[in-house]
PADREN-771500 format. One record per residue (C-alpha): y, x, z; chain; residue in three letters. Coordinates in pm, whole numbers, plus 50000, padded with zeros to 5 digits. Each point is the difference from the previous one (the first is absolute). Layout:
north,east,up,mol,type
Y,X,Z,A,ALA
...
This chain:
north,east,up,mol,type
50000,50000,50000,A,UNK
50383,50106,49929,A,UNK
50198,49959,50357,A,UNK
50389,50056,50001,A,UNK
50081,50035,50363,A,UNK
50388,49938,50145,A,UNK
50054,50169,50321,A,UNK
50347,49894,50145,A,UNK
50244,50250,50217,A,UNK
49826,49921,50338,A,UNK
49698,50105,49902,A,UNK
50085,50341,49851,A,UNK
50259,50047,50260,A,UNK
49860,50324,50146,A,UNK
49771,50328,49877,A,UNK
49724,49854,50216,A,UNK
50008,49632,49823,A,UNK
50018,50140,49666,A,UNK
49726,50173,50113,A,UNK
49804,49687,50105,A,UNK
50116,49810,49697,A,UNK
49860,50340,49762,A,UNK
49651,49915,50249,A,UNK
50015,49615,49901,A,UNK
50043,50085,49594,A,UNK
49739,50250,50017,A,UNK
49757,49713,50133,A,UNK
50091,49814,49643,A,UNK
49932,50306,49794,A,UNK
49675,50067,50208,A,UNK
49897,49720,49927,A,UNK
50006,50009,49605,A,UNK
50354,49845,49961,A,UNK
50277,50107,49791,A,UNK
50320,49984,50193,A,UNK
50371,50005,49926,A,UNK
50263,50012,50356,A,UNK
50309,49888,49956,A,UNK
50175,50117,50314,A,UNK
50389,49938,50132,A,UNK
50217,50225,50194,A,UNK
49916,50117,50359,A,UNK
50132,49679,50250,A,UNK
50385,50043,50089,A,UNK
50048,50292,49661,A,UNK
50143,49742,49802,A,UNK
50250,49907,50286,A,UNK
50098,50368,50048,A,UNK
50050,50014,49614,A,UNK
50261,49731,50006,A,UNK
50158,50105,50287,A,UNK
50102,50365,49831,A,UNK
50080,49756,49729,A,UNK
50232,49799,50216,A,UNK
50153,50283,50150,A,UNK
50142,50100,49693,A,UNK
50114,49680,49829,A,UNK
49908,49659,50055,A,UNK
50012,49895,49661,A,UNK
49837,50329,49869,A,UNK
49883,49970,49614,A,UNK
49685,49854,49988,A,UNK
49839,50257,49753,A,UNK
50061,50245,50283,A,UNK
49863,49821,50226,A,UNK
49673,49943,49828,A,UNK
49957,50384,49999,A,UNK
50008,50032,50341,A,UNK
49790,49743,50094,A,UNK
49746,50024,49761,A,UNK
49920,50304,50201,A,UNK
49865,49834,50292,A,UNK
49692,49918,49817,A,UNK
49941,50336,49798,A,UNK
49967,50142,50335,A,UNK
49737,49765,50140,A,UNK
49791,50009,49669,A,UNK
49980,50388,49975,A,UNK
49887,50025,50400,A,UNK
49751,49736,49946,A,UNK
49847,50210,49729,A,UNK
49980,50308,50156,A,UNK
49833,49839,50281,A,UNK
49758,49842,49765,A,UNK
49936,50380,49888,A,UNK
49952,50082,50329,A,UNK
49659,49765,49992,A,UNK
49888,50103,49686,A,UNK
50156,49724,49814,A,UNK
50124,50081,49640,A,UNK
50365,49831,49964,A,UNK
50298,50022,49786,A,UNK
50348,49894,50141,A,UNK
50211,49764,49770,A,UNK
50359,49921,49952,A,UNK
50117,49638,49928,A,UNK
50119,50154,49650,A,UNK
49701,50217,49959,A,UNK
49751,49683,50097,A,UNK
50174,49834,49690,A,UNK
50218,49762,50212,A,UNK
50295,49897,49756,A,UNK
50279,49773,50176,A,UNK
50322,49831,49886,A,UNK
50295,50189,50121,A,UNK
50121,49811,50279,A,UNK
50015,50233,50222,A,UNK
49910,49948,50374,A,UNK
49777,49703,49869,A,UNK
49841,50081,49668,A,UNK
49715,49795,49848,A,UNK
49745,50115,49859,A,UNK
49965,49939,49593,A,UNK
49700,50201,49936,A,UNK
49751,50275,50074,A,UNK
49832,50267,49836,A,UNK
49733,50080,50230,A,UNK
49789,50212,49737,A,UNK
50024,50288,50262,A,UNK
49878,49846,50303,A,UNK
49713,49870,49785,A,UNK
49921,50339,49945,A,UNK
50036,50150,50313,A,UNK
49734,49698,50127,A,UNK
49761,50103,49726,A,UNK
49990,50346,50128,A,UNK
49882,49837,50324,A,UNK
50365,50100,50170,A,UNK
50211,49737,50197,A,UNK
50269,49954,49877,A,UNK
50314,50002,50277,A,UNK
50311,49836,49863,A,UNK
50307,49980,50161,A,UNK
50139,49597,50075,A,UNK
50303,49854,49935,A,UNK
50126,50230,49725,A,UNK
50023,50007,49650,A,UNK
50177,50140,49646,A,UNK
50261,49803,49812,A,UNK
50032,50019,49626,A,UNK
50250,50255,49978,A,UNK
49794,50216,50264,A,UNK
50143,49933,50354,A,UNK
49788,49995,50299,A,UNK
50048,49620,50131,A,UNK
49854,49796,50272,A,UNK
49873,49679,50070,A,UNK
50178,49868,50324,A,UNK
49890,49957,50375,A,UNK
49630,49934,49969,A,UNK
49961,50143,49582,A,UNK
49654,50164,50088,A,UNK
49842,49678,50053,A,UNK
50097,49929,49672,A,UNK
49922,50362,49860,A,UNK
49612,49914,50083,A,UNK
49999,49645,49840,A,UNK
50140,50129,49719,A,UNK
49751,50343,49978,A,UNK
49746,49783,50093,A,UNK
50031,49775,49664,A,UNK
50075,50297,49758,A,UNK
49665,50171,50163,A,UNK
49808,49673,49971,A,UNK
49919,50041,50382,A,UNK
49744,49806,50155,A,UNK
50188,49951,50336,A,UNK
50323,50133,50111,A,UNK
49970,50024,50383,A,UNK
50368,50003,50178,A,UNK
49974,50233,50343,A,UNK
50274,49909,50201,A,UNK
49992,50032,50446,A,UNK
49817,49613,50033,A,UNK
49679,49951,49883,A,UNK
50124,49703,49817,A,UNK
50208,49675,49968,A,UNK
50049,49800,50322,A,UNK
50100,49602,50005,A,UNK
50327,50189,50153,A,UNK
50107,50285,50183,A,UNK
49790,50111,50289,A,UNK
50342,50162,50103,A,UNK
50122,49651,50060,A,UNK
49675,49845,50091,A,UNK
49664,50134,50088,A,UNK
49777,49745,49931,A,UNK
50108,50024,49635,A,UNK
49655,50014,49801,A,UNK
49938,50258,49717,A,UNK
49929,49774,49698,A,UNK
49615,50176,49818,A,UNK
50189,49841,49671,A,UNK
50321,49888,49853,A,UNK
50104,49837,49677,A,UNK
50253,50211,49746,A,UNK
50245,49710,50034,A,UNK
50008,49992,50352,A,UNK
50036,50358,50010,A,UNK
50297,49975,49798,A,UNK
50137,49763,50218,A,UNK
49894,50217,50296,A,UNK
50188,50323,49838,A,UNK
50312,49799,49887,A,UNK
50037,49819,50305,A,UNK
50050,50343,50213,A,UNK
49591,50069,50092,A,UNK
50021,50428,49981,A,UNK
49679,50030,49930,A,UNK
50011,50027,49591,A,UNK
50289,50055,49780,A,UNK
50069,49658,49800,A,UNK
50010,50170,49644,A,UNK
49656,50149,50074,A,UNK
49898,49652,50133,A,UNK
50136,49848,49661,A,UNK
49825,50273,49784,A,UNK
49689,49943,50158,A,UNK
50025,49686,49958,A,UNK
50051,49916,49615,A,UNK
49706,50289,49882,A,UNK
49804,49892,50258,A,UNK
49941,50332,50197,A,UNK
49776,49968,50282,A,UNK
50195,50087,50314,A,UNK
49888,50093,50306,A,UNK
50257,50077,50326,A,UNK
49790,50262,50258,A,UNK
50083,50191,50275,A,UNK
50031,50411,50003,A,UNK
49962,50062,50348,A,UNK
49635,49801,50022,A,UNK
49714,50259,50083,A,UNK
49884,50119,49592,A,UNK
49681,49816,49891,A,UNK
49733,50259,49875,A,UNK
49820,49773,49781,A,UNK
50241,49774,49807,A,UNK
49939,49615,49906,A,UNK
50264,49858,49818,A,UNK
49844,49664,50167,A,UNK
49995,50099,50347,A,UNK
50356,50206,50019,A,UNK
50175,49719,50156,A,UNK
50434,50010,49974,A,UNK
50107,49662,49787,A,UNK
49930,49961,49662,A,UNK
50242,49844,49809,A,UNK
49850,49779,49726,A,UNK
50077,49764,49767,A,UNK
49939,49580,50083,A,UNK
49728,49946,49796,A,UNK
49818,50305,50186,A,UNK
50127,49832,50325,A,UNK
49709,49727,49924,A,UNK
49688,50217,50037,A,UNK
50089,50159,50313,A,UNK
50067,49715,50253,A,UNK
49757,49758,50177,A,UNK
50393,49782,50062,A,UNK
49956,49705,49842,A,UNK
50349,50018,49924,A,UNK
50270,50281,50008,A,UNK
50199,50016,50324,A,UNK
50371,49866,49988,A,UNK
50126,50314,50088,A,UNK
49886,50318,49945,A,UNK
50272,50226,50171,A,UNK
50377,49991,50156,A,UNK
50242,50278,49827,A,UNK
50334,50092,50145,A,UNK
50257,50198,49882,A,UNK
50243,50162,50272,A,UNK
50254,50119,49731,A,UNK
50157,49743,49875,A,UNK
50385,49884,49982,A,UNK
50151,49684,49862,A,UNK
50357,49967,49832,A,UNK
50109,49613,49985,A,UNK
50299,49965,49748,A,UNK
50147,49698,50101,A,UNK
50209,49679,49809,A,UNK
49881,50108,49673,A,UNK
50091,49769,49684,A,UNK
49690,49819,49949,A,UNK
49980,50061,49634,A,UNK
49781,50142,49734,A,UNK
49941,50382,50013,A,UNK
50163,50057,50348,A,UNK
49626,50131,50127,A,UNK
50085,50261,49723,A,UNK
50289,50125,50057,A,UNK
49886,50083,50355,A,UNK
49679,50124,49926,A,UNK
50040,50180,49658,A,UNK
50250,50218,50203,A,UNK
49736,50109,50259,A,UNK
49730,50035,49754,A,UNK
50234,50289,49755,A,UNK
49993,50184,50341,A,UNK
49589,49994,50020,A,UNK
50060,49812,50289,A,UNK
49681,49763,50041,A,UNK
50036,49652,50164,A,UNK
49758,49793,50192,A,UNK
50069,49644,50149,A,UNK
50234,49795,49810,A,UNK
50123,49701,50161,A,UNK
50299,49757,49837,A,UNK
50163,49706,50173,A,UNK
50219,49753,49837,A,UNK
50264,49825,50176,A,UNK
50177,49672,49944,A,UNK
50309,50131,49827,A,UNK
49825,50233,49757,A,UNK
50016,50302,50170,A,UNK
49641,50169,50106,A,UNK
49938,50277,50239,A,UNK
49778,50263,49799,A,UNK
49757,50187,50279,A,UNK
49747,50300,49920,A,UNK
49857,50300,50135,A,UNK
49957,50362,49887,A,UNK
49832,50284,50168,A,UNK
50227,50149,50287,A,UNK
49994,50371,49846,A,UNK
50233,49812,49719,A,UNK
50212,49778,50244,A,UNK
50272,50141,50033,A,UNK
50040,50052,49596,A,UNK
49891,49673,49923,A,UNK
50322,49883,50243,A,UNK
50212,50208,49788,A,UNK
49898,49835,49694,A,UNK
50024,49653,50112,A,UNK
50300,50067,50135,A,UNK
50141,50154,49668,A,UNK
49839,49693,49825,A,UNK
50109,49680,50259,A,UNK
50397,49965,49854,A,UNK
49856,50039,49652,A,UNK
49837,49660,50076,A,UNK
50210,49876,50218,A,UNK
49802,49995,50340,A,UNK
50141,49898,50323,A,UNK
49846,50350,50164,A,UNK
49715,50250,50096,A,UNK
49759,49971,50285,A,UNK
49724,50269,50061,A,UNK
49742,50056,50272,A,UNK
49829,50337,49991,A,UNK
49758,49862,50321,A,UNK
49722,49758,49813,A,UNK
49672,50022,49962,A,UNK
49797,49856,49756,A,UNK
49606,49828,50120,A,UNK
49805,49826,49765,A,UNK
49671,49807,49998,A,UNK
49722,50112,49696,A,UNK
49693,49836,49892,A,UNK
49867,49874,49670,A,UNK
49904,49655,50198,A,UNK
50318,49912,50004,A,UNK
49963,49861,49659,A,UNK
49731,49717,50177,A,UNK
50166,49996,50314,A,UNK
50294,49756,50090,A,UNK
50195,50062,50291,A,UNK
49998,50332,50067,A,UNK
50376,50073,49944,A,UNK
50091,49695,50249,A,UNK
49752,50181,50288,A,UNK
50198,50346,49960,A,UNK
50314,49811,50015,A,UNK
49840,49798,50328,A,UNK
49880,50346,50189,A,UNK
50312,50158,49908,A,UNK
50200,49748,50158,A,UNK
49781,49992,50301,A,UNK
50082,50303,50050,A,UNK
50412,49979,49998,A,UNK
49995,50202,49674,A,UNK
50294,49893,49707,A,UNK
49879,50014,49680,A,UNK
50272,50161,49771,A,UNK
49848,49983,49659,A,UNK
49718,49875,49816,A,UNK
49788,50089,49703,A,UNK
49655,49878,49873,A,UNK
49758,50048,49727,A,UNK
49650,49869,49890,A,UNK
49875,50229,50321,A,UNK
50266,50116,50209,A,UNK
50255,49823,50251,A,UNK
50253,50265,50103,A,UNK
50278,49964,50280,A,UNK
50325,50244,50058,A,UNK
50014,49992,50384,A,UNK
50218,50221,50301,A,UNK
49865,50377,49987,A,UNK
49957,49894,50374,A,UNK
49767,49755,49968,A,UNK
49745,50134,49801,A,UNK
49683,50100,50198,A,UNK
50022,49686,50212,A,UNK
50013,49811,49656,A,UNK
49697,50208,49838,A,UNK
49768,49979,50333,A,UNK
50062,49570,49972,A,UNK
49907,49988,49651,A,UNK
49677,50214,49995,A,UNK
49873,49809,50317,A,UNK
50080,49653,49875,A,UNK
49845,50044,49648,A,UNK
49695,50205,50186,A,UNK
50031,50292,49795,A,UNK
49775,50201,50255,A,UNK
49721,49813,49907,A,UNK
49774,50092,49716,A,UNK
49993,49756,49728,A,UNK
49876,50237,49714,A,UNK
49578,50188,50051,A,UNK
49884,50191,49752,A,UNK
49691,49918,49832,A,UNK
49719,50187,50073,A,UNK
């Protein structure tokens, strides 16, 4: 079989953990498998990066700043294969550009067009692993770029199509995807499998655990994922089967590997803890207005979550939404620069939301699910500020303040800790 193996910053964070995750790839070659690692920068290098970056100038080019941190990654990938050489492991260390990973040039957050992965190909034929470095790869004209917070997740997807992979297994410091954060509460259940589109969900709606475009990658070519934990004790004798993490699958797959007579209502709680909402207020309630707000934001590569618009009696709306709080304060700026253009009454932001949302494919059977969040929340004294639904999600902007209280309510009154989905056997 052809593995391609993501191991995220935490577990490559020292000498001695690349050293136990050169142990756990040697099991897979051992074992007859050929194996491509995809590996990000050592935990808090990235951070460090931008800090120098920062230091220098805020709003430093963002070429520049693709050189520098596309370097926390070349660092991890050529320790990783000399400890491989250390146990007698042939390897070859990789680039982005020289795996044949060519990105737009949008700097900072590049997307990946194509790759060319006749050389990794060949180093697997000549039974070497192949050690890539995440999150990076070569524009058109033949700068280094990078793929945003996150990018080697989708550096793996996307090797693990070009190499026609038979699994790409994502190695990250849990051993998997919970119904929500253990942080927040412990009872939260690992889930043995998880649909694509609730994964997406999961990933979009602030769940950590996978990068969304990897998610979405995976997703429409249909590339069996599998979320596993790097600091597990290594299994000698390897059974795709019996390796446990959560598989993420697509819905008709779902069918064969539950005794449930039906799929539960909800399969997970996501929450977000960086969000910030900008209400423009007393808007003309008039074609295009939704626009001229957004259109703004958008030319800035500012992305926007929750929309909300209220129309009042004198046709004037108030025009809510949400962005990521990294872009808050830029995203005032703009609507600021953009409210007497349309003739708004004024600006209103809140930098302390938090997004929590409800996912589960049985929503789509399921009345009444939205009305029971709405029920505990308000048992428990918490304002809803904003709303937004789809086939399977219900997500609520709420106080930063009230968050765990809100999470802990919802998991115990939908019984997430219980375990609706068994393998077959």
């Amino acid at each position: 079989m052809r593995i391609v193996q993501k191991f995220g910053g935490t577990s490559v964070g020292s000498v001695e953990r690349i050293q136990n995750v050169a142990k756990r790839v040697k099991t897979w070659t051992d074992n007859g498998h050929e194996v491509a690692v995809v590996v990000s920068a050592m935990s808090g290098e990235t951070n460090r990066l931008t800090g120098l970056i920062q230091q220098i100038d805020s709003n430093a080019n963002r070429r520049e700043q693709d050189v520098i941190l596309s370097s926390g990654e070349q660092v991890s990938m050529a320790l990783l294969s000399i400890a491989l050489h250390t146990l007698g492991v042939k390897s070859e260390s990789f680039f982005g550009w020289q795996a044949g990973v060519q990105t737009d040039d949008a700097h900072t957050k590049a997307r990946i067009l194509n790759i060319d992965s006749k050389k990794v190909i060949d180093a697997l034929t000549e039974k070497k692993v192949a050690v890539i470095a995440g999150f990076q790869g070569i524009t058109e004209k033949g700068s280094v770029s990078t793929l945003g917070r996150g990018g080697s997740d989708t550096s793996a997807v996307a090797l693990s199509i070009a190499l026609d992979a038979d699994e790409c297994q994502i190695y990250t410091d849990v051993d998997g995807v919970y119904s929500t954060d253990p942080r927040v509460v412990p009872e939260a259940r690992r889930l043995p499998y998880i649909l694509f589109e609730e994964m997406l969900e999961m990933a979009s709606l602030g769940s950590k655990v996978l990068q969304i475009r990897s998610v979405e990658l995976a997703c429409k070519y249909e590339v069996p994922l599998r979320v596993l934990s790097s600091l597990t004790p290594i299994q000698e004798n390897l059974s795709l089967e019996k390796l446990g993490g959560t598989l993420i699958i697509p819905e008709s797959k779902m069918k064969t590997m539950t005794k449930t007579m039906e799929d539960p209502k909800i399969s997970g709680i996501a929450f977000n803890r960086d969000e910030a909402q900008i209400k423009v207020n007393a808007v003309p309630d008039s074609p295009g207005i939704a626009y001229k707000i957004l259109s703004a934001i958008s030319d800035c590569n500012i992305e926007v979550d929750m929309i909300v618009q209220n129309t009042s009696n004198n046709d004037l709306a108030d025009f809510t939404f949400t962005v990521n709080r990294s872009d808050y304060a830029r995203a005032m700026e703009i609507t600021k620069k953009t409210s007497p253009i349309i003739s708004a009454d004024n600006v209103i932001g809140n930098d302390k939301i938090v997004k929590i949302s409800l996912v589960g494919v049985g929503m789509r059977s399921h009345a009444g699910i939205a009305s029971k969040m709405f029920q505990i929340l308000a048992q428990e004294n918490i304002n809803i500020l904003i709303i937004s639904t789809s086939e399977i999600k219900i997500s609520v902007g709420i106080d930063e303040e009230n968050l765990e209280k809100a999470v802990k309510a919802l998991h115990q009154a939908f019984e997430l800790e219980k375990d609706n989905i068994s393998e077959e056997n």
